[in-house]
C-alpha positions in Angstrom: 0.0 0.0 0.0 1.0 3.6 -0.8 1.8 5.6 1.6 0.6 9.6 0.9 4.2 10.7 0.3 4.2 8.1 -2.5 0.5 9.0 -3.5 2.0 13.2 -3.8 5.1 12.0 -5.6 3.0 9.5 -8.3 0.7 12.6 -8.5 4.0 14.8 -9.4 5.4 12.8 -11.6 1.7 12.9 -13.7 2.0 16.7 -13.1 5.6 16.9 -14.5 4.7 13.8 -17.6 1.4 15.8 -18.8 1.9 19.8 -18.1 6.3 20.0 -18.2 8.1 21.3 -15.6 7.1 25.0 -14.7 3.5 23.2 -14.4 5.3 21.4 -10.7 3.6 23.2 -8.4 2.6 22.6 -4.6 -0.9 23.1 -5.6 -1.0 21.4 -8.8 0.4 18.1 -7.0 -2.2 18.2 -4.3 -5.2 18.6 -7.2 -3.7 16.0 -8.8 -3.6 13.8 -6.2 -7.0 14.7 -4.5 -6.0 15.4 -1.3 -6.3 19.4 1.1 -4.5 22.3 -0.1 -1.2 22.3 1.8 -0.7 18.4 1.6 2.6 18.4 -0.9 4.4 21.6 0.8 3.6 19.7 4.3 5.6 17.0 2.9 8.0 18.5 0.8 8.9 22.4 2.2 10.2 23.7 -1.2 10.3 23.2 -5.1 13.7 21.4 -4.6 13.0 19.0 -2.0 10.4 18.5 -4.2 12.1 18.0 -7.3 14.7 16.0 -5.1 12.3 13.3 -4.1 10.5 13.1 -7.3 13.7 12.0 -9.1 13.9 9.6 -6.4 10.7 8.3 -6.5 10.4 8.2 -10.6 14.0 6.3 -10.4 12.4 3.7 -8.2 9.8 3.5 -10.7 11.8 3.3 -13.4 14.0 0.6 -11.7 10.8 -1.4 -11.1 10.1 -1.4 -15.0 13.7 -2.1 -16.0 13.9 -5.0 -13.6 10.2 -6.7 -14.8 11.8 -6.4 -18.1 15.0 -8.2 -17.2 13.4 -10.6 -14.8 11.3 -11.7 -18.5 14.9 -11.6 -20.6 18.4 -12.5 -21.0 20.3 -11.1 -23.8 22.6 -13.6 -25.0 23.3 -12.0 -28.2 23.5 -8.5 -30.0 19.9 -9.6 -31.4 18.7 -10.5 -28.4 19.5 -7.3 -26.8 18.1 -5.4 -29.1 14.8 -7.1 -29.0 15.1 -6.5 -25.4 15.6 -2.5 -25.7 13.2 -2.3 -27.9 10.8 -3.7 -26.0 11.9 -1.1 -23.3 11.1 1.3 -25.7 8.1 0.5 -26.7 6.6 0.1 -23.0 8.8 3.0 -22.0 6.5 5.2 -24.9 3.4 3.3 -24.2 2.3 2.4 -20.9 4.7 4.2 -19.1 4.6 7.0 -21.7 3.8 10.0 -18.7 6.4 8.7 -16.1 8.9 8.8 -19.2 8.0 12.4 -20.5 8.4 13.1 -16.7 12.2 11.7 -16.9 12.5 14.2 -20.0 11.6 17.1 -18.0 13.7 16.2 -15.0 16.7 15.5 -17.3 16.0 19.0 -19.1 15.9 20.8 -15.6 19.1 18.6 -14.6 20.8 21.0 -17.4 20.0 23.8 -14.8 20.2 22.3 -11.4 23.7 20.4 -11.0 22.4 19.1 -8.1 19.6 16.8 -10.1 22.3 16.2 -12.5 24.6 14.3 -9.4 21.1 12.8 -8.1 20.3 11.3 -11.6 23.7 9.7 -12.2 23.4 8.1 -8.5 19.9 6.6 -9.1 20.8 5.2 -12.5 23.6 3.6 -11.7 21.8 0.3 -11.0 20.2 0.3 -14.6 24.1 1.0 -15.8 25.3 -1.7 -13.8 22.5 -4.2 -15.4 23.3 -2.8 -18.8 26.9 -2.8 -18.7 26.6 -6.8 -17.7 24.4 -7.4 -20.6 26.7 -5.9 -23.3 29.5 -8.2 -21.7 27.5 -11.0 -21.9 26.4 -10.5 -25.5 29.9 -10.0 -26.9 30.9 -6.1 -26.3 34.5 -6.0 -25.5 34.3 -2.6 -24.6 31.1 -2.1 -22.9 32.3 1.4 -21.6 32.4 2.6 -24.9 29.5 0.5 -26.7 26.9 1.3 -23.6 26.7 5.2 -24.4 26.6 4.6 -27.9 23.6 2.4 -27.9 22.0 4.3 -25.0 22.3 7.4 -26.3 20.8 6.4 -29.6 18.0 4.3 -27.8 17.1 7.7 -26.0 16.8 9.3 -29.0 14.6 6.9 -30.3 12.3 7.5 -27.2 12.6 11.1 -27.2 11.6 10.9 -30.7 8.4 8.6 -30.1 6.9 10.8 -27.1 7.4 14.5 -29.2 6.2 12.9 -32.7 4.1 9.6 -32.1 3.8 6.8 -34.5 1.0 4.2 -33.8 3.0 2.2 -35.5 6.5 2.6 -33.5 8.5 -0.6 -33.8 12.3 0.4 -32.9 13.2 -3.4 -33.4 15.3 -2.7 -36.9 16.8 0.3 -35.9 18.0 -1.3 -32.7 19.4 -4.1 -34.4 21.5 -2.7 -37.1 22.7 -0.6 -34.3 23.7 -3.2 -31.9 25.2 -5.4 -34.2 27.5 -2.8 -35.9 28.7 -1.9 -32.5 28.9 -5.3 -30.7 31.0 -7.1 -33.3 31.0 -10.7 -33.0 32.9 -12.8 -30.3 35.4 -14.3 -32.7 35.9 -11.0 -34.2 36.9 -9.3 -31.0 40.4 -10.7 -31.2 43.2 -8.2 -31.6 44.7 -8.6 -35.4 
């Protein structure tokens, strides 16, 4: 069960996902999440702890999705793993379409606030760690360098699909010409 910090901090994220950021308001969370006038600033004091705990709380939720999805899969190669993104993709556009545009706006606001920028990198290092593993395990023999090349194009992707929507977004073919240009074969990883 929720507890009401939660319940402001889902209702912020919504705020933040469907209005943008100078939309995060004290008063617009507590509308949004039904409760008394006062309820969010009782909790949360100022816009910055309230911006801190948001990025904490759509981190955890983030984490949550990330881990259902690699609970359900196991990349064992470059195709596999980009079936796997692009299923991330596809549910990060779809049914988790407002918690993503929220990310968006944080990450935007991050460009302003360094202090969102340090909290971001420390709540995504999990995902980093899971996504570093998996390009070891498919073949990268630089997964330093291969993760921000597929991540950044993968967010690009996303970023794409929430500003200009296609009903008919399918990443899969992009992902994989990507993946396996970058993650060259095991054999091939041999120095020459």
């Amino acid at each position: 069960m929720a507890s009401r910090r939660d319940d402001l901090l889902d209702a912020a994220i919504r705020v933040l996902g469907e209005s943008g950021i100078h939309a995060l308001t004290h008063r617009a969370v507590d509308m949004a999440a039904g409760l008394p006038p006062g309820s969010a600033s009782n909790h949360f004091r100022t816009r910055d702890a309230l911006l801190s705990a948001v990025v904490e709380r759509f981190a955890a939720r983030e984490r949550v999705n990330w881990e259902d999805i690699a609970a359900r899969v196991c990349p064992t190669t470059p195709e596999e793993l980009a079936r796997a993104l692009a299923v991330f993709a596809q549910d990060a556009t779809g049914p988790h379409r407002t918690l993503t545009m929220a990310r968006y706006a944080i990450l935007l606001e991050a460009g302003i606030h360094p202090s969102l920028r340090a909290q971001l990198s420390a709540t995504g290092a999990r995902v980093n760690a899971w996504f570093m593993n998996w390009l070891r395990v498919v073949g990268s023999a630089d997964p330093h360098r291969d993760a921000p090349i597929v991540m950044n194009h993968w967010t690009g992707l996303v970023l794409h699909q929430l500003a200009s929507p296609d009903p008919a977004f399918d990443p899969s073919g992009q992902l994989t010409a990507l993946v396996t240009a970058v993650i060259s074969p095991r054999h091939a990883q041999a120095p020459r």
